[in-house]
PyMOL Python script that loads the backbone (N, CA, C, O; Angstrom):
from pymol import cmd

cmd.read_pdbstr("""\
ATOM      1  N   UNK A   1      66.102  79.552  13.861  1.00  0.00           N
ATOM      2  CA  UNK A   1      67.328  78.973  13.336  1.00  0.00           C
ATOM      3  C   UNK A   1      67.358  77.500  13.697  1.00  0.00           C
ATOM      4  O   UNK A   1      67.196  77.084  14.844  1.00  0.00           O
ATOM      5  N   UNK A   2      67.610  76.633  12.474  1.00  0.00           N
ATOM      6  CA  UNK A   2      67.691  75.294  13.022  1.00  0.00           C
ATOM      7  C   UNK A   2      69.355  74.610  12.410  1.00  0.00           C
ATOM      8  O   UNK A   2      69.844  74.760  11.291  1.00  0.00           O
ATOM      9  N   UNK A   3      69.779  74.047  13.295  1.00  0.00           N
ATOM     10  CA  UNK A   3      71.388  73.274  12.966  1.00  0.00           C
ATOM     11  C   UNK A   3      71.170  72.420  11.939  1.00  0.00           C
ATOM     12  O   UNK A   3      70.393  71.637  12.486  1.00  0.00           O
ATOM     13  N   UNK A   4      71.345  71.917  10.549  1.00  0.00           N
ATOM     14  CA  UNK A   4      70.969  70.630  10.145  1.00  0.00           C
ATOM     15  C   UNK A   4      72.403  70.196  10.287  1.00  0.00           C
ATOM     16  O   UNK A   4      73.331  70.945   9.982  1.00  0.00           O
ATOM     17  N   UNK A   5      72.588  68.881  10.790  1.00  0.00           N
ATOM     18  CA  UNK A   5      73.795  67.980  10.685  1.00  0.00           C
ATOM     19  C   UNK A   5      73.500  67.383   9.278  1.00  0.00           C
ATOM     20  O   UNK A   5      72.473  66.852   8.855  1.00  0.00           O
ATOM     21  N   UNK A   6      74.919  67.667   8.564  1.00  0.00           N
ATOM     22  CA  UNK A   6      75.307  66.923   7.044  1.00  0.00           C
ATOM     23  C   UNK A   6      76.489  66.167   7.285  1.00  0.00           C
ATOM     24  O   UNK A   6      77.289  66.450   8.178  1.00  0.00           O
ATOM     25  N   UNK A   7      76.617  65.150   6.451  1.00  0.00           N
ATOM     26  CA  UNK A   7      77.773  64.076   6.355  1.00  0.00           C
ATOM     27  C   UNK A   7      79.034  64.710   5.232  1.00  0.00           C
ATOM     28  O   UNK A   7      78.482  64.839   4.140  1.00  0.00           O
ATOM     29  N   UNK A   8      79.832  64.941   5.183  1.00  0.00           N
ATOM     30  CA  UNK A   8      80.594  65.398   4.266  1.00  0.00           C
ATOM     31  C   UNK A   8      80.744  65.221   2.757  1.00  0.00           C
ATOM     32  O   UNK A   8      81.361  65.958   1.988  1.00  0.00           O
ATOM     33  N   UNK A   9      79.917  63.865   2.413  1.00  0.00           N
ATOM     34  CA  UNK A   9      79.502  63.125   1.295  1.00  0.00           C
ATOM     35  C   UNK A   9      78.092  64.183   0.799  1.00  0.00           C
ATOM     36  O   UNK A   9      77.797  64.584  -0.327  1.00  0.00           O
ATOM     37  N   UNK A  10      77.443  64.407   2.062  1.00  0.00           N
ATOM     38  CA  UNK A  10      75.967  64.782   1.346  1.00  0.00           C
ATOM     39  C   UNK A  10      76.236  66.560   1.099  1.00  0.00           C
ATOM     40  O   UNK A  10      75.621  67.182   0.234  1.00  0.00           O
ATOM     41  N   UNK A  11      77.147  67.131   1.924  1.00  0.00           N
ATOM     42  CA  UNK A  11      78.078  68.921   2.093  1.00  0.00           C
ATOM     43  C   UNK A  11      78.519  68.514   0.203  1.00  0.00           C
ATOM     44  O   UNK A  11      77.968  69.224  -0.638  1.00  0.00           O
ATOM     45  N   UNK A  12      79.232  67.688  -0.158  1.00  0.00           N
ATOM     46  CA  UNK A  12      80.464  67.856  -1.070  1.00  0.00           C
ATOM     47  C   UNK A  12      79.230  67.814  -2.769  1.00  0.00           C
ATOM     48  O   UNK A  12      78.916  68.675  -3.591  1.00  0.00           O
ATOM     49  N   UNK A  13      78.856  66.223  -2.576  1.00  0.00           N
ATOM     50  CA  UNK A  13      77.648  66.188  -3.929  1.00  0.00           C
ATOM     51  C   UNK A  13      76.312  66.963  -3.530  1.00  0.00           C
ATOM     52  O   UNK A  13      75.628  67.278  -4.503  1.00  0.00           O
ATOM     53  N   UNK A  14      75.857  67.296  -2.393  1.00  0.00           N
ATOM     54  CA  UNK A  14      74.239  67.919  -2.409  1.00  0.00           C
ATOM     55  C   UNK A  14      73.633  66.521  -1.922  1.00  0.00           C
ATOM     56  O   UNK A  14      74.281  65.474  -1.911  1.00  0.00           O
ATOM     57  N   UNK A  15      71.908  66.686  -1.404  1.00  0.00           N
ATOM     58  CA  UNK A  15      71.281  66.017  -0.906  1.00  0.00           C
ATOM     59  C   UNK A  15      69.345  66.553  -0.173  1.00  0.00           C
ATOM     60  O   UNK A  15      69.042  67.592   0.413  1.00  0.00           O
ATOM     61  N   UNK A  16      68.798  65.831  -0.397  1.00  0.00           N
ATOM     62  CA  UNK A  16      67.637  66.451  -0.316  1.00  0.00           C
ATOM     63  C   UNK A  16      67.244  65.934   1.031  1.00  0.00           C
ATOM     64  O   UNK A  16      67.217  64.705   0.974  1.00  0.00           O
ATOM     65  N   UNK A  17      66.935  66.363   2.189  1.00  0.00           N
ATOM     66  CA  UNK A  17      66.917  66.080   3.485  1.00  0.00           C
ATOM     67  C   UNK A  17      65.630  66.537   4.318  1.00  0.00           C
ATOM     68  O   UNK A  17      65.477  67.758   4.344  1.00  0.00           O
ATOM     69  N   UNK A  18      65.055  66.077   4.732  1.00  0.00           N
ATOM     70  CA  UNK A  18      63.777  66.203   6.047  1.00  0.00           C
ATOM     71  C   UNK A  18      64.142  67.335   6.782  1.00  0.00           C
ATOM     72  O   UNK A  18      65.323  67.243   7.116  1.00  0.00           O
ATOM     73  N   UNK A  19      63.540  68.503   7.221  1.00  0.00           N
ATOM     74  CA  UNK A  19      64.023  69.367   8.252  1.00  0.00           C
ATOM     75  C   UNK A  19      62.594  69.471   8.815  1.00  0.00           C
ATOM     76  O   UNK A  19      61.637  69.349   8.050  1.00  0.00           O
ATOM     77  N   UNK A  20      62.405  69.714  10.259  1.00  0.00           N
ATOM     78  CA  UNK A  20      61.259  70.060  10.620  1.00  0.00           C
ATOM     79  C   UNK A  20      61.028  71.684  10.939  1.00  0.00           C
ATOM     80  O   UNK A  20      61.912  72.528  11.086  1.00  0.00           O
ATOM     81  N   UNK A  21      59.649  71.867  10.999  1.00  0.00           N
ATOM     82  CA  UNK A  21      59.376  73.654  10.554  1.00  0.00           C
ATOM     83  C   UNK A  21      58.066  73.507  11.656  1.00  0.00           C
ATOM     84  O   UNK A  21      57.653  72.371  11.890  1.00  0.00           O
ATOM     85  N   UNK A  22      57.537  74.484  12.208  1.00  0.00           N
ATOM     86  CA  UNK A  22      56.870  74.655  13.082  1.00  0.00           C
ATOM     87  C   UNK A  22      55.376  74.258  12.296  1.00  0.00           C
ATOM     88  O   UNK A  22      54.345  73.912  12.873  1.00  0.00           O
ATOM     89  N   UNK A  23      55.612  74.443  10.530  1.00  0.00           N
ATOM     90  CA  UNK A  23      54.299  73.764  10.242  1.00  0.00           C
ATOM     91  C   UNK A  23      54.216  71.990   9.883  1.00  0.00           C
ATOM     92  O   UNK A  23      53.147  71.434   9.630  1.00  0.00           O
ATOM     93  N   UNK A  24      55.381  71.364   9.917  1.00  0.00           N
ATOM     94  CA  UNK A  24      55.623  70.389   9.815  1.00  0.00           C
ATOM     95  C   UNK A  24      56.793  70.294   8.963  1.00  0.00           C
ATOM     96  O   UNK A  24      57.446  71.271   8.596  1.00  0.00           O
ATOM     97  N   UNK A  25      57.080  68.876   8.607  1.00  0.00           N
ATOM     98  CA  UNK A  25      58.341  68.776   8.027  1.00  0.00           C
ATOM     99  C   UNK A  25      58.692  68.826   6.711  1.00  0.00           C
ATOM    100  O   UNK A  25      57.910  68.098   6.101  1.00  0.00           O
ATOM    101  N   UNK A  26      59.662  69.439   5.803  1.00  0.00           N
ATOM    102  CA  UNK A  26      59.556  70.059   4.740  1.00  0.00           C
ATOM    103  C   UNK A  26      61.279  69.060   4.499  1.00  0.00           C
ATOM    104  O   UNK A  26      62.165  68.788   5.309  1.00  0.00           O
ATOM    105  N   UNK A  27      61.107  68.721   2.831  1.00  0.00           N
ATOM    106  CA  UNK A  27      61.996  68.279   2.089  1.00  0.00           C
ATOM    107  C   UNK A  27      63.245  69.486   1.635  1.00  0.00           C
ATOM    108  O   UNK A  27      63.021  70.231   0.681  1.00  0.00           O
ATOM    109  N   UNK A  28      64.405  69.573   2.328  1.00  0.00           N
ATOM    110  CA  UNK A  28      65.248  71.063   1.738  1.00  0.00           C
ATOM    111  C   UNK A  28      66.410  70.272   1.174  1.00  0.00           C
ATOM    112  O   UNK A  28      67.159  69.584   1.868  1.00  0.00           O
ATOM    113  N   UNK A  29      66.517  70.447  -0.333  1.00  0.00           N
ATOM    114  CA  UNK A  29      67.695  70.143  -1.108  1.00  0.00           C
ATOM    115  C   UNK A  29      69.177  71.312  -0.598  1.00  0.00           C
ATOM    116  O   UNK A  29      69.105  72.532  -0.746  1.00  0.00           O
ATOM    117  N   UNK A  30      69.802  70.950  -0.300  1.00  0.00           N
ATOM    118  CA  UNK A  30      71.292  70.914   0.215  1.00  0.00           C
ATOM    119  C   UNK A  30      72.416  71.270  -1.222  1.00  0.00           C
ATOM    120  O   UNK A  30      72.937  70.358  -1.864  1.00  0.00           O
ATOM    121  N   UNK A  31      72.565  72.284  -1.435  1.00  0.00           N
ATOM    122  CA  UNK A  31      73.215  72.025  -2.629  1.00  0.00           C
ATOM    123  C   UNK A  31      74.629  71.855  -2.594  1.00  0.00           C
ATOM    124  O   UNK A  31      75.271  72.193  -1.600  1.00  0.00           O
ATOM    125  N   UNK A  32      75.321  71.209  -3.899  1.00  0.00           N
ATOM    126  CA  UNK A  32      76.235  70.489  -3.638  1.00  0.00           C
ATOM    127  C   UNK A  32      77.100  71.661  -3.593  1.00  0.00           C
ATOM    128  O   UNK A  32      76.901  72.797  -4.022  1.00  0.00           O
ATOM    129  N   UNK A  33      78.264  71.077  -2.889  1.00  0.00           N
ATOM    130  CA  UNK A  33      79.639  72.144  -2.536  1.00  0.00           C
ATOM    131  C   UNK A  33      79.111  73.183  -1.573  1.00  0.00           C
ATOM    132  O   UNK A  33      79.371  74.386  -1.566  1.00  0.00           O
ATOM    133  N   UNK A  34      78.278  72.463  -0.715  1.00  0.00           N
ATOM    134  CA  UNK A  34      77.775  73.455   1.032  1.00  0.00           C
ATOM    135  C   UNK A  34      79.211  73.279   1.993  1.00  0.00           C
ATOM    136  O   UNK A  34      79.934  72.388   2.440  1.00  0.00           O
ATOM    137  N   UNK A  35      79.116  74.429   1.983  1.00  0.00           N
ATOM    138  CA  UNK A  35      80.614  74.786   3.610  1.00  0.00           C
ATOM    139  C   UNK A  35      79.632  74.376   4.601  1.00  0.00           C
ATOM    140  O   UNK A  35      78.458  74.733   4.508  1.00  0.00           O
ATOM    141  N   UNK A  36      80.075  73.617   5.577  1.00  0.00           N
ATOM    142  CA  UNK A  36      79.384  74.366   7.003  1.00  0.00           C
ATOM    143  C   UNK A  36      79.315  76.047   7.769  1.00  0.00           C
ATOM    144  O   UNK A  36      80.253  76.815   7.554  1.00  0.00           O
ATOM    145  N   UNK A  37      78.292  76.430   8.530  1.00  0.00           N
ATOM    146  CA  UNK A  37      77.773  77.423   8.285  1.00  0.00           C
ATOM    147  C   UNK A  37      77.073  78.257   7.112  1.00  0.00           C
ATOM    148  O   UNK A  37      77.011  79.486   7.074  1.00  0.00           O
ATOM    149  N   UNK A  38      76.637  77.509   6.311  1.00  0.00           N
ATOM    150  CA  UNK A  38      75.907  77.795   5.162  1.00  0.00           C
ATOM    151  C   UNK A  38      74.789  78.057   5.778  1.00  0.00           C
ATOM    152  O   UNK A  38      74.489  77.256   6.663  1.00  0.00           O
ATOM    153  N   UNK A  39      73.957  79.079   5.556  1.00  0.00           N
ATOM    154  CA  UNK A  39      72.776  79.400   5.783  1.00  0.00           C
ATOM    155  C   UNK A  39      71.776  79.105   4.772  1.00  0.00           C
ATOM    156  O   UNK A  39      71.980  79.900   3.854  1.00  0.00           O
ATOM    157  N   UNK A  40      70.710  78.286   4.469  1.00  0.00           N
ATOM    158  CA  UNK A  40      69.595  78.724   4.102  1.00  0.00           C
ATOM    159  C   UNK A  40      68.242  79.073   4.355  1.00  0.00           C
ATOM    160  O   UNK A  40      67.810  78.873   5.490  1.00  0.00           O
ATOM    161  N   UNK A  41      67.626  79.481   3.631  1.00  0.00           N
ATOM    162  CA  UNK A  41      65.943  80.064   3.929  1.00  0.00           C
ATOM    163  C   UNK A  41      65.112  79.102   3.398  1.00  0.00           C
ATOM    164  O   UNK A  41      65.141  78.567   2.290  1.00  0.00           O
ATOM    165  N   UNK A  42      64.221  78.923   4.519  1.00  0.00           N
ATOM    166  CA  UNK A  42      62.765  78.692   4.093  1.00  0.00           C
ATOM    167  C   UNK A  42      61.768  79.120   4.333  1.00  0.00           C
ATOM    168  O   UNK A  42      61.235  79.092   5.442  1.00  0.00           O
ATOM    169  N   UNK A  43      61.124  79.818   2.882  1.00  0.00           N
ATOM    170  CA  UNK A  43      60.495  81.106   2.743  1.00  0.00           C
ATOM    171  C   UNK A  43      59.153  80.947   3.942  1.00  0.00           C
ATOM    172  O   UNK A  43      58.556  79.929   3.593  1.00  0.00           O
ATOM    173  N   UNK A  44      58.684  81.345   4.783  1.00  0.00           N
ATOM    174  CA  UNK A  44      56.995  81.218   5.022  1.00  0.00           C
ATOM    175  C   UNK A  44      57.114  80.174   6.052  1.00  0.00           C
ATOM    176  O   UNK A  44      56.130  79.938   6.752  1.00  0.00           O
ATOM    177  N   UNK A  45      58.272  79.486   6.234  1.00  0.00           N
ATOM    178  CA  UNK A  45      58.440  78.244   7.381  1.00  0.00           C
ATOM    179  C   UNK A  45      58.343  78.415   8.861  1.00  0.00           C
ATOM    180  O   UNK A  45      58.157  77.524   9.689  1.00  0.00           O
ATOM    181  N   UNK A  46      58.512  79.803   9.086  1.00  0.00           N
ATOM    182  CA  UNK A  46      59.114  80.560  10.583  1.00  0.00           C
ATOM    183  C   UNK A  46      57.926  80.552  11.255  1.00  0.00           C
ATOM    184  O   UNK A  46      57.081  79.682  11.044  1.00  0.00           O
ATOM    185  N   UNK A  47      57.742  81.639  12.225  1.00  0.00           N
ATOM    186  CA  UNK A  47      56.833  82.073  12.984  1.00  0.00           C
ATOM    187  C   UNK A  47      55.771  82.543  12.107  1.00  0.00           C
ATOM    188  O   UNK A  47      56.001  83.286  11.152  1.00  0.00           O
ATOM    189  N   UNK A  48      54.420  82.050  12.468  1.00  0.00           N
ATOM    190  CA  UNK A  48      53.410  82.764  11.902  1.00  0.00           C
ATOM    191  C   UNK A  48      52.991  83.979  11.609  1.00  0.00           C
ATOM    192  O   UNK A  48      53.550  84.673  12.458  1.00  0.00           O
ATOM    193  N   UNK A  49      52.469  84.549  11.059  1.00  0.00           N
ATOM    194  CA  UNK A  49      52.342  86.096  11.220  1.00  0.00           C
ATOM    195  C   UNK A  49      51.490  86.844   9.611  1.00  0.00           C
ATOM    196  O   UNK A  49      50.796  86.195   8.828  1.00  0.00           O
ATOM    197  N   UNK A  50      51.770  88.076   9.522  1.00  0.00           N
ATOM    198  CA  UNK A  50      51.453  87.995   8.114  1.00  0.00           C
ATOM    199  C   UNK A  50      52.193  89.079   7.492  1.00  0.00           C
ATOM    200  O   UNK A  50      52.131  90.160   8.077  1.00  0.00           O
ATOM    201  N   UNK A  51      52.917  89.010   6.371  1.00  0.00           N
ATOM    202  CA  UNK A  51      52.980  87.327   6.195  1.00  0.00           C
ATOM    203  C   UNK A  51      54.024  86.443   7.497  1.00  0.00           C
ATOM    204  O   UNK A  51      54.680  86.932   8.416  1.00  0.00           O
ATOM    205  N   UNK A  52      53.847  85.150   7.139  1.00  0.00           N
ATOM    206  CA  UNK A  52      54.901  84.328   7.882  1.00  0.00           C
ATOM    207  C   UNK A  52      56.358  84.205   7.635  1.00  0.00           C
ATOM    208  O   UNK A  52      57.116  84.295   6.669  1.00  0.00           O
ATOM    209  N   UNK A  53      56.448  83.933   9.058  1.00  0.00           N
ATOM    210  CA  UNK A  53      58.359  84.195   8.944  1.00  0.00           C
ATOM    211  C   UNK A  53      58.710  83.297   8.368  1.00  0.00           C
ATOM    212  O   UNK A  53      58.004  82.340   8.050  1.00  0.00           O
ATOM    213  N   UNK A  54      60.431  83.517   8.014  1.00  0.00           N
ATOM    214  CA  UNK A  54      61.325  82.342   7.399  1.00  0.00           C
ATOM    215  C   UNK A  54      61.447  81.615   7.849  1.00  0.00           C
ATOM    216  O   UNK A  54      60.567  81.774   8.694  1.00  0.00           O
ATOM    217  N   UNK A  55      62.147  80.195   8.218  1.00  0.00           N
ATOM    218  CA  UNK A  55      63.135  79.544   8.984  1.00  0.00           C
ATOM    219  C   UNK A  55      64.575  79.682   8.636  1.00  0.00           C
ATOM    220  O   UNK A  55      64.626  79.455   7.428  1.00  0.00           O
ATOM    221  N   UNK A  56      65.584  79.897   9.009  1.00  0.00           N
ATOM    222  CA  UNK A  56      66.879  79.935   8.922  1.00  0.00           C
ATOM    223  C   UNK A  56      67.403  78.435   8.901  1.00  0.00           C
ATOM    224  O   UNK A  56      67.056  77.818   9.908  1.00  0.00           O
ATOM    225  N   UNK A  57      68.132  77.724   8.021  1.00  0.00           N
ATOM    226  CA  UNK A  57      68.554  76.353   8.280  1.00  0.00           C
ATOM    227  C   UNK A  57      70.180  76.547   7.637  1.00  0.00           C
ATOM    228  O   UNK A  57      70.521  76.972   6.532  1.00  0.00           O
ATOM    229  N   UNK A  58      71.340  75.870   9.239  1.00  0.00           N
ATOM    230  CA  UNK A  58      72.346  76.168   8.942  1.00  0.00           C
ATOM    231  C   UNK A  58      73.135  74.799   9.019  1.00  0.00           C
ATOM    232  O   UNK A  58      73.026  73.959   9.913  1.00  0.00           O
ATOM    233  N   UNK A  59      74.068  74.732   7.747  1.00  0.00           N
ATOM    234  CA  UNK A  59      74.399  73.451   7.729  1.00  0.00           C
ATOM    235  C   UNK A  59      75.742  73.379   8.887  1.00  0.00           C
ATOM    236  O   UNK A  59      76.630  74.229   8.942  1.00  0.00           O
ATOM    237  N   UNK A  60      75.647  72.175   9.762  1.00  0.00           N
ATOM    238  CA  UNK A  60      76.574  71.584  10.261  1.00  0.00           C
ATOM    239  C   UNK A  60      77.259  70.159  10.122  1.00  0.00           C
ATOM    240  O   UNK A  60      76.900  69.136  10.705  1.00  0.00           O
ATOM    241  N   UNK A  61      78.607  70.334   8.989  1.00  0.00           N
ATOM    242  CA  UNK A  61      79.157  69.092   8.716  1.00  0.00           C
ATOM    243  C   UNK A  61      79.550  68.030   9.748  1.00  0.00           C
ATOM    244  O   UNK A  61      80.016  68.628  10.718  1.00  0.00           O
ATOM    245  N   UNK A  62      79.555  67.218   9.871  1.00  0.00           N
ATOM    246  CA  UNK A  62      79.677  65.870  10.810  1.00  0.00           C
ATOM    247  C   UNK A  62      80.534  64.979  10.028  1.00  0.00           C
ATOM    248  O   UNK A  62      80.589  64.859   8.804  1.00  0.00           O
ATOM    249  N   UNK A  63      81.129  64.433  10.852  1.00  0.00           N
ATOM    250  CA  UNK A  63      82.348  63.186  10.336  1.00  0.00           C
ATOM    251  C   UNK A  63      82.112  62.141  11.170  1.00  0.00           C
ATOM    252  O   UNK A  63      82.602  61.968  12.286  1.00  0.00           O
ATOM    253  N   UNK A  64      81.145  61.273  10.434  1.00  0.00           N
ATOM    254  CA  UNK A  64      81.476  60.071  11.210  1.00  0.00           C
ATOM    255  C   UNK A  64      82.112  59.256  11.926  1.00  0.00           C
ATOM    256  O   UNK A  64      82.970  58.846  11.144  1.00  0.00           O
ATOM    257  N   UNK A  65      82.360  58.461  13.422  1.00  0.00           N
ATOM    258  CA  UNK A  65      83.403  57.434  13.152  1.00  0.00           C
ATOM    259  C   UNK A  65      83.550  56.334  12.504  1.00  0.00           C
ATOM    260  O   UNK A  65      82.589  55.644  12.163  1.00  0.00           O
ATOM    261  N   UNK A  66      84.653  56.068  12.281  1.00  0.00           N
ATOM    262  CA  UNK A  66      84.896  54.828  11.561  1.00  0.00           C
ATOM    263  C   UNK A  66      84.912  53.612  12.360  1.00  0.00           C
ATOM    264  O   UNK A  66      85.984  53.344  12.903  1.00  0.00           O
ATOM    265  N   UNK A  67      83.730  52.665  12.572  1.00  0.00           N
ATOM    266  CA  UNK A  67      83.744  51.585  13.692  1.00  0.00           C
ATOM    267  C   UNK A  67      84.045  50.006  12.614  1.00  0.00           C
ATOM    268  O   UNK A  67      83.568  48.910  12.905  1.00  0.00           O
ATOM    269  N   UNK A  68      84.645  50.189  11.779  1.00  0.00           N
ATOM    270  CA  UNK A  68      85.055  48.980  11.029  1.00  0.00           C
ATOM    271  C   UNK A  68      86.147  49.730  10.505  1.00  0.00           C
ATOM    272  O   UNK A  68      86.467  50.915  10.598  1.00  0.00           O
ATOM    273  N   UNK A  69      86.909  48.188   9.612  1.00  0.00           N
ATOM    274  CA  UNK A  69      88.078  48.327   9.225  1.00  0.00           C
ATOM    275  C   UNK A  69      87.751  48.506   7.594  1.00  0.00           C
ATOM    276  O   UNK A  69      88.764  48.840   6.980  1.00  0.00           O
ATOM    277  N   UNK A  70      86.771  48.384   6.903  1.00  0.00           N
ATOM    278  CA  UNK A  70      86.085  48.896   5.588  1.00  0.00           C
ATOM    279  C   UNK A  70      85.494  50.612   5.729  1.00  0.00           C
ATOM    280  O   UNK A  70      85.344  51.244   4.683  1.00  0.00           O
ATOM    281  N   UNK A  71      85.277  51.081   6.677  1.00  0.00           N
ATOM    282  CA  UNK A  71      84.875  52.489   7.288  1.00  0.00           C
ATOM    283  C   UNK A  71      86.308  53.273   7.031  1.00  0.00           C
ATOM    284  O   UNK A  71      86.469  54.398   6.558  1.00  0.00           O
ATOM    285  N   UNK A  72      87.190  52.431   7.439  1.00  0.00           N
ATOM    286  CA  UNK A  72      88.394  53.147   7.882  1.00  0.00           C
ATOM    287  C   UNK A  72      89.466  53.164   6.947  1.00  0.00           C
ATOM    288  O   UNK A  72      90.254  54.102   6.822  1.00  0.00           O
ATOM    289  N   UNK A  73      89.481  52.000   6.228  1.00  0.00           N
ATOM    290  CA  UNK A  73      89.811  51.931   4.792  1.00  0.00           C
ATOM    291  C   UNK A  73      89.275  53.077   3.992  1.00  0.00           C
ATOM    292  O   UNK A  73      90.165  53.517   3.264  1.00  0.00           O
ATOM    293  N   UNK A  74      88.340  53.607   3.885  1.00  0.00           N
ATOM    294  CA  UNK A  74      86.896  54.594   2.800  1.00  0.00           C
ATOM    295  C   UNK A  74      87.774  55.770   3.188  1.00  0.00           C
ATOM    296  O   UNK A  74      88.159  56.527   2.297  1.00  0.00           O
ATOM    297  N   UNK A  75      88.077  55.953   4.296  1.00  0.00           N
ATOM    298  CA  UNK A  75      88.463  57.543   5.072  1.00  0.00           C
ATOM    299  C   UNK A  75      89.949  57.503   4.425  1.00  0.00           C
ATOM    300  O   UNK A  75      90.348  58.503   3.828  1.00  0.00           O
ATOM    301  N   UNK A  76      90.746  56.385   4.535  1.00  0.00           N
ATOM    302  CA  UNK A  76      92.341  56.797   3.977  1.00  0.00           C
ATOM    303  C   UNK A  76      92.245  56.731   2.582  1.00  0.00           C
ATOM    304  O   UNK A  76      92.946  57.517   1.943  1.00  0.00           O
ATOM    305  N   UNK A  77      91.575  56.009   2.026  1.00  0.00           N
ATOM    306  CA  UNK A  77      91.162  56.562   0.144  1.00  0.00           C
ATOM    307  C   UNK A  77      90.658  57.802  -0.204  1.00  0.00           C
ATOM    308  O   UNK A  77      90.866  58.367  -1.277  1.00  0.00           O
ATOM    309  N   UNK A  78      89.873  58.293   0.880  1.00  0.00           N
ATOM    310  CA  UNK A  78      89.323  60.031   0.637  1.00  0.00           C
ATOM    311  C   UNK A  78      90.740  60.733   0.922  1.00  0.00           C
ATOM    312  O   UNK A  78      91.252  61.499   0.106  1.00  0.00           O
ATOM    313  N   UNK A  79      91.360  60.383   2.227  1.00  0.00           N
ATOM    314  CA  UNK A  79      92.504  61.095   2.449  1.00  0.00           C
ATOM    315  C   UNK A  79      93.133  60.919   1.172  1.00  0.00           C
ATOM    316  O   UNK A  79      93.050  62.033   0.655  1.00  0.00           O
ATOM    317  N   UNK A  80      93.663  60.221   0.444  1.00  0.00           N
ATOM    318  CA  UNK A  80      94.458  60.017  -0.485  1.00  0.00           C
ATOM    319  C   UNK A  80      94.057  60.426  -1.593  1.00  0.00           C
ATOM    320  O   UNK A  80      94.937  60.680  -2.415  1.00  0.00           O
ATOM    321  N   UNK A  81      92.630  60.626  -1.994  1.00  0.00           N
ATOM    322  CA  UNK A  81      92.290  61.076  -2.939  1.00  0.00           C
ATOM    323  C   UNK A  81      92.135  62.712  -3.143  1.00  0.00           C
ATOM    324  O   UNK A  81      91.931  63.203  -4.253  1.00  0.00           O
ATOM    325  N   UNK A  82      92.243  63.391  -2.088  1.00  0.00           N
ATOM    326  CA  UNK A  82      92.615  64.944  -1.897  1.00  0.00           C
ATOM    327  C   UNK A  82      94.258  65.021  -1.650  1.00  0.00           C
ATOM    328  O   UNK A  82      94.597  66.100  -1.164  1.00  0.00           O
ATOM    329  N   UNK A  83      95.165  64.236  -1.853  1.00  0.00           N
ATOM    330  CA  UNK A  83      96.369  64.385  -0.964  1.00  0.00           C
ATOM    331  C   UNK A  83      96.852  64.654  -0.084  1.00  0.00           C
ATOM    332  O   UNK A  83      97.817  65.397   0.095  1.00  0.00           O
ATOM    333  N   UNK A  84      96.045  63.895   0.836  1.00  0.00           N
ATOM    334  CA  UNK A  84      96.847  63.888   2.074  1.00  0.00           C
ATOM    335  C   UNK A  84      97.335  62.883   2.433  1.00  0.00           C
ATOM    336  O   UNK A  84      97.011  61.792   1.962  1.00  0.00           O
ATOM    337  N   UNK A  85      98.492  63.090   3.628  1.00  0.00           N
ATOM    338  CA  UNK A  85      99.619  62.088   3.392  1.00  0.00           C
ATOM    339  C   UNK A  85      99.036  61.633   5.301  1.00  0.00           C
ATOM    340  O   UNK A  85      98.510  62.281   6.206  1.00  0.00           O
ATOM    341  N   UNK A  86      99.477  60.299   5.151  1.00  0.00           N
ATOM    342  CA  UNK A  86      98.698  59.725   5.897  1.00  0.00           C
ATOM    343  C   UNK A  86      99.726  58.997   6.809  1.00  0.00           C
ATOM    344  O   UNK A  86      99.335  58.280   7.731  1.00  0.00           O
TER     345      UNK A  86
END
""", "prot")
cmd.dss("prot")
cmd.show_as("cartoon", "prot")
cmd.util.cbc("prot")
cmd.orient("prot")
């Protein structure tokens, strides 16, 4: 099982992301509208064997901080653009 950290931007549209696998590192598209705790598989990625195991890859959303006042601006336009009152 591996954690991938996602940005809420890359959870909401999708995103194709680096994960590493015990045979090296593999490109896993993220599809758009991922919850955190989303599980996916990668077939043959796991423990060796025969055949070879999966890897389990589970998304964990992350929220940046906002260390500018253009960062922080972006976050009350998202707020506002779902309605929330601020």
């Amino acid at each position: 099982l591996y954690t991938l950290d996602v940005t809420p931007w890359q959870a909401a549209l999708g995103t194709s992301i680096s994960v590493p696998t015990l045979g090296g590192a593999v490109e896993l598209k993220v599809p758009a509208g991922s919850d955190a705790g989303r599980k996916l598989r990668l077939r043959g990625r796991g423990l060796p064997g025969n055949p070879d195991g999966d890897q389990i890859v589970e998304i964990e959303i992350i929220a940046p901080v906002p260390t500018d006042e253009a960062q922080k601006k972006a976050y009350k336009a998202l707020a506002k653009a779902f309605g929330e009152k601020i």
